[in-house]
N, C-alpha and C positions, 0 to 999 in steps of 0.2 A: 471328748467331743468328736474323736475321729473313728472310725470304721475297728471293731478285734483284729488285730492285724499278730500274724506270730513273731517268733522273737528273730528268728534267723532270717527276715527281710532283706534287713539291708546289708548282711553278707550276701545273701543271693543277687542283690545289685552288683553291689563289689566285684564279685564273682564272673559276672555273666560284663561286667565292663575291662572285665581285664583278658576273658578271650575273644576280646574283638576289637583290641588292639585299640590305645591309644598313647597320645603323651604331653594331652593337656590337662591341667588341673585348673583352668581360669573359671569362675562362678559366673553365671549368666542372669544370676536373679533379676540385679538393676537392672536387667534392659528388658525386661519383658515386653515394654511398650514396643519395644524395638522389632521384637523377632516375631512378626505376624506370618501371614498368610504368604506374603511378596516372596517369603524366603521360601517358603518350603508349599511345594503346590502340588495336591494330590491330582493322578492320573488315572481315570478309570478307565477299566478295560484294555489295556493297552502292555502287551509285551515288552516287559523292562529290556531282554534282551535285542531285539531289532529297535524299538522306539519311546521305550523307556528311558533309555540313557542316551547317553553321548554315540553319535555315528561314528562311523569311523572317520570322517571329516574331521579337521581339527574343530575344535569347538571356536565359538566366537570371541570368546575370551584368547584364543590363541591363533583370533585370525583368520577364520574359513569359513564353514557352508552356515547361512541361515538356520537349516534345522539343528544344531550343534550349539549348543548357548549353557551357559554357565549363569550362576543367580548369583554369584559375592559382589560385592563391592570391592572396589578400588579405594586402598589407603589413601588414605591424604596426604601428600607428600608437600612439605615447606620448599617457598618458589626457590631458596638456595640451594636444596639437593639437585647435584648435577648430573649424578647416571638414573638413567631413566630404569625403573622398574618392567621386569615382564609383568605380563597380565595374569599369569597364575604363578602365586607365590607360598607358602606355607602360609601365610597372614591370610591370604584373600581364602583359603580355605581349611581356614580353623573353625568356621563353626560344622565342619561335621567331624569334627573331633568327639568322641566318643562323651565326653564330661562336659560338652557344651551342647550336644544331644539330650543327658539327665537333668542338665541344670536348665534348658528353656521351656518355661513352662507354657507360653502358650501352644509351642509343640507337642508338649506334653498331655497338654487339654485335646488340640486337636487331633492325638492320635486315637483318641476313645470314639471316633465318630467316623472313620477312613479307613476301611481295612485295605488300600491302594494307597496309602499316604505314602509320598518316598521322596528321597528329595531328587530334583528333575532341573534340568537348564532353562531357563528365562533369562531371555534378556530382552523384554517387550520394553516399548516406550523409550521416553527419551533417556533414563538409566542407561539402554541397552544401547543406545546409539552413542552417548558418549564411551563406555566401556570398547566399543569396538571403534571408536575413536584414537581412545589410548593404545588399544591394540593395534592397531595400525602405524602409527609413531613409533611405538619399540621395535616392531619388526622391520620396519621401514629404513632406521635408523640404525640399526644393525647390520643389516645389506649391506649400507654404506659406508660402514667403518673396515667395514670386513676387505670390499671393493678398493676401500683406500689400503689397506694394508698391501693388500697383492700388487696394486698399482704402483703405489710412492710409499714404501717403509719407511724414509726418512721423515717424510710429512706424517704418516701415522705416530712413528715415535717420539717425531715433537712434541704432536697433542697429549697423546695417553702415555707413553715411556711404557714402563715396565709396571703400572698402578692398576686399580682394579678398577678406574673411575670412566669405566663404558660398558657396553651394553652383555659382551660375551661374559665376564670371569661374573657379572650380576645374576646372570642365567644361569650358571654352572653351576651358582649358589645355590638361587634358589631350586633347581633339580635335584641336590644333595640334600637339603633339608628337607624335601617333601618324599622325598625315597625316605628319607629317618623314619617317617611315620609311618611309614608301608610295612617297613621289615622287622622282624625280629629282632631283640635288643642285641643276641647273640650275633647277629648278624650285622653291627653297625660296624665295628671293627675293621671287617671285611669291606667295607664299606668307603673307609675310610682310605684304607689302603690301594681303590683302585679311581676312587674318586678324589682325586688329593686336587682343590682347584687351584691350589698355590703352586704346584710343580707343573701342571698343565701350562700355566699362563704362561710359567717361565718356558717353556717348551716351545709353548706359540710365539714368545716375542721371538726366540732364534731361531724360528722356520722350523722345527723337527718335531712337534706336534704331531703323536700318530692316533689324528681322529677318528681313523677303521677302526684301529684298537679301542678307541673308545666306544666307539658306537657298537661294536657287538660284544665288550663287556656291559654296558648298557640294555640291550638286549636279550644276553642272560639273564641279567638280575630282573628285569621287569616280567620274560617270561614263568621266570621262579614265581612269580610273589600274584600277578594278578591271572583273571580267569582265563578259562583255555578261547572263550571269543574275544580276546583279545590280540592273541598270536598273529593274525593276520595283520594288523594295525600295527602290532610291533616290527613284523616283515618291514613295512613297507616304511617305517621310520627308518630303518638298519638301510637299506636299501637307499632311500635319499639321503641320507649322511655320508655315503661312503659314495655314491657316485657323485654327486655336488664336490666334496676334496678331489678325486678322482680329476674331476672335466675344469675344476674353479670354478663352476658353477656358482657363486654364490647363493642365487638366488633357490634353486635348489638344495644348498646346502641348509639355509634358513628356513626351507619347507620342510625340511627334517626336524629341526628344534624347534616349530610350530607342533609337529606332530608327535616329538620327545613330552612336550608339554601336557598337550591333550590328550594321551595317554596317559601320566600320571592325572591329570584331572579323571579321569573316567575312573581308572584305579579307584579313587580315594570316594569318588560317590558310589562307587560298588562294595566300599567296605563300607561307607554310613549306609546302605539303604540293607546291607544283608546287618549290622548292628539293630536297627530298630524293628527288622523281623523279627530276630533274637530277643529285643530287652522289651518288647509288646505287653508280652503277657502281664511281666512284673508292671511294667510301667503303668499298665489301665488299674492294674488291682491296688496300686499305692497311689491313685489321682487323689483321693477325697482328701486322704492325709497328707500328701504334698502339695494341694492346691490352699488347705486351710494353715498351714503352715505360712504359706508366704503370702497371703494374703495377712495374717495376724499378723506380721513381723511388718509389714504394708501400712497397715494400721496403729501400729505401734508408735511405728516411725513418720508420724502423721502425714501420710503420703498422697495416704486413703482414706478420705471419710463415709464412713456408715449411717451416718445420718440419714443421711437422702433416701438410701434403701429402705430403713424401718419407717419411716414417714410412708413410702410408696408402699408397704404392706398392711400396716395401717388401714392407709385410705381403704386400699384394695377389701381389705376384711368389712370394708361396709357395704359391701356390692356383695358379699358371698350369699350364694343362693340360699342353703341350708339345704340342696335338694336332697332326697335319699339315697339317689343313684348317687349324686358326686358324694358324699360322704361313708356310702360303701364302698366305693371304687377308689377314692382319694385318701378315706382315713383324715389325718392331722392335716395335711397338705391339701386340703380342700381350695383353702383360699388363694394360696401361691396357684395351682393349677387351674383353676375358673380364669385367673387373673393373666397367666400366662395362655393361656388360649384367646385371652381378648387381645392380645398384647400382636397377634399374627394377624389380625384385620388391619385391613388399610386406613380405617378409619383412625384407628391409632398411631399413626406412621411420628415415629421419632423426629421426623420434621417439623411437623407440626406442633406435636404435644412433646417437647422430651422429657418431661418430668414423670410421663407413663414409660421408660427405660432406664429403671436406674444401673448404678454403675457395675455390680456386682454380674452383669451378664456381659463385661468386657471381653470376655474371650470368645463369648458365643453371636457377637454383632454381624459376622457375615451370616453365619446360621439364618438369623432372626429374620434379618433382610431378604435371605431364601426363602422362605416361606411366605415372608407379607406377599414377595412376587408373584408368587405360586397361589396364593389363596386370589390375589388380584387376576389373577387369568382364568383361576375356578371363576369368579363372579362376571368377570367381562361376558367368558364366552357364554354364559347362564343366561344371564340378558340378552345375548344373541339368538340363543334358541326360544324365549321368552315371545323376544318379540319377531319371530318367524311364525311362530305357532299363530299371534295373533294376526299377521299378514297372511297365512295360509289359511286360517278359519277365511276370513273376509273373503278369499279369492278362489275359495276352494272349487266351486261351481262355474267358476270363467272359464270361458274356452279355452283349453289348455293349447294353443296352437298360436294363439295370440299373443304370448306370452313369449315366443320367439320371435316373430314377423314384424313385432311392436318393434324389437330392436333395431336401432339404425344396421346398414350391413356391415359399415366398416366394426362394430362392436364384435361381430361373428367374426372378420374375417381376420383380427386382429391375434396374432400369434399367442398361444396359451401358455401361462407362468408352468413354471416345475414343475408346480403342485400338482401340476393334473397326471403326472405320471407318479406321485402319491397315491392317489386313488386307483388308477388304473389298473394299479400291480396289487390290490389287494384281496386278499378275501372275507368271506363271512369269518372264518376260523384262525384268522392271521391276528395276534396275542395287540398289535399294533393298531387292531380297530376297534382295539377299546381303550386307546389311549388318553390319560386324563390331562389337565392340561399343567400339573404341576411337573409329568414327567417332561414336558416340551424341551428343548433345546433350539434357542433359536440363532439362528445364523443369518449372516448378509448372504450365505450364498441365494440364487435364484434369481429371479425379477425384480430385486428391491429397487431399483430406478427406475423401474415401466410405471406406467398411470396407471390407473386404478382400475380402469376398466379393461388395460392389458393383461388386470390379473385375474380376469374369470377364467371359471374352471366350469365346465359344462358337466353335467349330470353324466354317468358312464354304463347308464342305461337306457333304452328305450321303451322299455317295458313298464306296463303299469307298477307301480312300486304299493306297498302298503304303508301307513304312513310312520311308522317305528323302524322301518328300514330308511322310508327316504331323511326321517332324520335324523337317523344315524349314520347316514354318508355328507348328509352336511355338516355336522359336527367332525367327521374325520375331514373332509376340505378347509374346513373354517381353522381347523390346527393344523394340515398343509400349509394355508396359505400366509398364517403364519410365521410358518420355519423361512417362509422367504422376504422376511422382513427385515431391514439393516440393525446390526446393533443399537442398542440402545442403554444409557449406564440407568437408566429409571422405564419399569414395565408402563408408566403411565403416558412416557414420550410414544412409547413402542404404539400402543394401543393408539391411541391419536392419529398416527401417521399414518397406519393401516383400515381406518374407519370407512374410510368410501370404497377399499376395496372387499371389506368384509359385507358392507350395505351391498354390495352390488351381487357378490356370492350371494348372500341371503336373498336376495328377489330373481335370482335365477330359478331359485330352488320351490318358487310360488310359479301361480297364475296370474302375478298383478301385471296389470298393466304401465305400461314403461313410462309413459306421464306420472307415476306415481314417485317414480325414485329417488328423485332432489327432494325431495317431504319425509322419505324414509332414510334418505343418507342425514338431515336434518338430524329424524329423531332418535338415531341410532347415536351419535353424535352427543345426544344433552343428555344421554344415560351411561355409556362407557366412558368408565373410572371419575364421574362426577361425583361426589362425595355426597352432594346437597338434592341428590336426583331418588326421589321415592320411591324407582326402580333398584336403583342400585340398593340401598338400603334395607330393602324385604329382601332380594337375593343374598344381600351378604348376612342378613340375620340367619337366613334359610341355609347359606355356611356352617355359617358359625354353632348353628346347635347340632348339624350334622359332625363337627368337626369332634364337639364336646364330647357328642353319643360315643365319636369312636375311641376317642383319647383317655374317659373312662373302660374302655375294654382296652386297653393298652397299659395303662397304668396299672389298672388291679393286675392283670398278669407279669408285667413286667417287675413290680414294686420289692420280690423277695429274692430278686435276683443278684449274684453278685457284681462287680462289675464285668468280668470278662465274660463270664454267662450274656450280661444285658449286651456286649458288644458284636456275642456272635448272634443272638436274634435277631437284635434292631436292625444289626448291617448286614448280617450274612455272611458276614469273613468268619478269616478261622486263624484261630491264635494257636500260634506252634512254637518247639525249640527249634534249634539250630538245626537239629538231626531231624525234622519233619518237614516234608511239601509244605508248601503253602495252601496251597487248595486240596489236599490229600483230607480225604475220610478222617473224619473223629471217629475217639473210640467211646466204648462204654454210653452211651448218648441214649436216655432214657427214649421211650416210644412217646412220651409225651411231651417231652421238650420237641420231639424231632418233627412231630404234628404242628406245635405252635409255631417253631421256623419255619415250615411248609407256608403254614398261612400266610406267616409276616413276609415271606420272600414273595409270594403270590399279588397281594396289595403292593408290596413295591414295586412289582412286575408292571402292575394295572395301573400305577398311579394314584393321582388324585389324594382327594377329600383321606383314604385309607393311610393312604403313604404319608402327608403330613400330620397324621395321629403319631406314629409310629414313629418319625424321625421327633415329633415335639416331645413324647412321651420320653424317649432317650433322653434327650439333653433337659430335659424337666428335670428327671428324678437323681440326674448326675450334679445337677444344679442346686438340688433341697440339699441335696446327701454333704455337700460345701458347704453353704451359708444359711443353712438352717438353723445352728444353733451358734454361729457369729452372730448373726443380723435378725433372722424373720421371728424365730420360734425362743430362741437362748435368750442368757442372760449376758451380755457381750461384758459389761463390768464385771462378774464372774470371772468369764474368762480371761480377759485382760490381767486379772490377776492372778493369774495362771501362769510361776516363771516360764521363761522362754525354752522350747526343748529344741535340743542339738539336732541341727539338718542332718540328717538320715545319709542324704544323696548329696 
């Protein structure tokens, strides 16, 4: 039921998990539900080394700058545990232990879709504020004992005596075990012998604690073991630990052991995110069979019902066109692909209908969601130009002079949104005015609290235009003014909020007269993102078969490729060993694969209708290649009785 795969796989796993270091073995299957997107959140474009990872700021898990945040959670601690935990402990960062990396599968899913995938600090939302809640308490709270120590020994040694039951011998702990995992087994030894936290403490109850000595044994070992941009960060930890003892600084001193901290945090996300460079390749080419594996075992264990699914393919097989094109292009998988291309209209939004989702595309739900967005902004702004062409037929012969003068003054004199220095900066040849609108990216920044009519953007011409130019600078305005729109968690709140300021772009861009515009903010209004509106409906059909045309020329070429082949066309990345750049030249790379990656990078360049062929086509056929023969196509009581084969990984 799974992919020819050779014999020597899963020592090549083996292999490639043991040079890069770990030393957990805990299985992560049960929690799949668990380990989504929140955990691990890919970063495009963006320099791992200045702002892919941790600044040199402690991270917020350990107390300092905003841009510095860590994604674990905080153990659960029972209200009678009485020493407070630090905020980075070996626990809070065992899932990028090397075996809780192979064993989470929907990481594992989502690494065949992200050649940027890595893991990255978040602490958004209220998670994050509680986390740098706790952070704050420990650190706080340690100051304080410390403070009591220097001040009143005998009051400190009332409370704590010579016990481990406060915040410093908790810290020293936790910094010993998560150095385990950094170094060489050979090297723990050594390890042991200069990190001993029982002799320290003892040391420190009788005042002769020599925490220089510690802090630049500390600073050898960390420069031994992580990268050379980290040296500076370890300076400057070595540096506050010995001038804080030095002055009794406390406070100081505990800015050291924030920043002892968040150095090994950076460490340990520089070892997971150079592992899953490393285990890439193996890991996309073993998806099919380790994704059908534990779903079967899912199933088995009535976790998972399939029902639902083969019911929803079913249905779907009675809608299949029979066309020629989809049946040359599609082969077996005709019906699954018609079926998943209707499945990115908005008309079928899982809100609505969820019984058009079944469960079997659990790992690809934000994907899915990607798209509906992205086809919903193809059809909005469709109908924007729809019904300009119809207001510019009507007005095309009005005095074009009118059409400013009509406007009240303060409308003119009214300071112009962002956007107009979108347009302003552009050219005919600039790759960005042909932007589709699935490429968009929309942000709060700009004018998103100005009125509507604060947000026109005047034409950046005065010259007669022709009319395929002028409306192709309003179609780049109309996704300007866009980008300056507040977030939104639904494209359809987005589009709503910005209606009167796109009506009012669109009738700049005519000869109508300004009496007209409350009638045309109306009717722009009972067509974008109305489900029930005649407009919408012919646009998004008019999608939709554009979408099919292209997804069958996606699919026929993509359909005999392997996975890591399908991973470098679709995305563009490039799958390497350890010994290879990341983005360095492939070798051997036929002239005609290296034409079809030209193209596919070109339409994702361009957006659009092109680029959601291309990304659906991916996760389509990564999708058949799984539960094609569980659920859509097989015989699943067959397989079910098919004993169970030993996990691989």
């Amino acid at each position: 039921m799974s992919e020819p795969r050779p014999n020597s796989h899963d020592e090549q796993i083996q292999q490639k998990s043991t040079e890069t270091k770990t030393s957990s073995t805990e299985s992560e299957e049960q929690k799949y539900a668990q380990t989504g997107p929140r955990h691990l959140l890919p970063v495009h474009g963006v320099n791992a080394t200045t702002n892919g990872g941790l600044s040199r700021n402690p991270s917020t898990s350990s107390n300092a700058s905003r841009d510095s945040r860590i994604i674990f959670e905080y153990p659960q601690r029972s209200r009678s545990s009485r020493p407070l935990e630090p905020p980075v402990t070996k626990a809070t960062l065992s899932e990028l232990d090397v075996n809780k990396i192979i064993h989470n599968p929907k990481l594992r899913h989502d690494i065949n879709f992200d050649p940027d995938l890595h893991f990255r600090p978040n602490v958004d939302g209220e998670k994050g504020r509680r986390k740098q809640e706790k952070a704050n308490q420990f650190w706080n709270t340690l100051t304080e004992q410390l403070q009591l120590f220097v001040v009143d020994r005998d009051e400190f040694m009332n409370r704590f005596g010579q016990g481990e039951d406060w915040c410093l011998p908790q810290l020293l702990k936790s910094v010993k075990e998560i150095i385990q995992t950094l170094v060489p087994q050979r090297d723990r030894l050594y390890l042991d012998e200069g990190l001993n936290v029982e002799l320290i403490m003892q040391q420190f109850s009788k005042g002769i604690a020599d925490l220089e000595k510690l802090a630049s044994w500390l600073s050898g070992v960390l420069k031994s073991h992580c990268a050379p941009m980290r040296d500076e960060w370890v300076d400057e930890m070595y540096n506050q630990l010995t001038n804080g003892n030095k002055t009794n600084d406390m406070e100081e001193l505990v800015q050291g052991m924030r920043s002892l901290l968040s150095v090994l945090e950076a460490m340990k996300l520089d070892v997971a995110n150079h592992q899953i460079r490393c285990l890439r390749p193996i890991l996309i080419e073993d998806t099919v069979h380790f994704e059908q594996r534990f779903f079967l075992k899912k199933i088995r264990d009535g976790k998972m019902n399939p029902i639902p699914a083969q019911r929803w393919y079913l249905t779907e097989s009675q809608y299949y066109s029979q066309d020629p094109a989809s049946i040359q292009a599609f082969g077996e998988m005709g019906v699954f692909f018609e079926a998943l291309c209707r499945m990115v209209l908005p008309s079928t939004d899982p809100y609505s209908n969820p019984d058009s989702h079944p469960d079997t595309f659990v790992f690809d739900e934000e994907r899915m969601a990607k798209l509906r967005s992205d086809m919903l902004d193809a059809i909005n702004l469709g109908i924007c130009m729809r019904l300009y062409e119809e207001l510019e037929r009507k007005y095309r012969y009005y005095d074009s002079m009118s059409s400013v003068t009509a406007f009240p003054t303060h409308f003119l004199s009214t300071p112009f949104s962002n956007a107009s220095g979108f347009l302003s900066s552009r050219t005919e040849d600039d790759d960005s005015a042909h932007s589709r609108p699935s490429s968009l990216v929309f942000s709060s920044a700009g004018s998103a609290h100005s009125s509507p009519r604060a947000s026109l953007i005047l034409s950046t011409t005065n010259r007669p235009e022709d009319q395929q130019t002028k409306s192709k600078n309003l179609y780049n305005s109309l996704v300007a003014l866009l980008q300056t729109s507040p977030t939104s968690s639904r494209s359809v709140s987005r589009w709503k909020a910005m209606k009167d300021s796109l009506a009012l772009q669109i009738f700049r861009f005519t000869n109508a007269p300004a009496q007209d515009l409350l009638q045309f903010e109306a009717e722009l209004d009972s067509h974008l993102s109305e489900l029930s509106s005649p407009l919408f409906q012919e646009v998004e059909q008019y999608y939709h078969n554009h979408l099919l045309v292209e997804l069958r020329k996606r699919v026929k070429d993509f359909k005999g490729l392997t996975g890591a082949a399908l991973f470098s066309v679709a995305t563009g990345g490039r799958l390497h060993g350890p010994n290879r750049a990341w983005d360095g030249p492939r070798e051997n790379v036929s002239r005609e694969r290296t034409s079809l990656e030209n193209a596919i990078r070109e339409a994702r360049e361009e957006g659009g209708v092109e680029d959601m062929a291309t990304r659906l086509a991916h996760m389509g056929l990564l999708h058949w290649r799984v539960w094609s023969h569980l659920v859509y196509a097989g015989d699943l009581d067959a397989v079910m009785a098919v004993p169970d084969m030993p996990m691989a990984i």
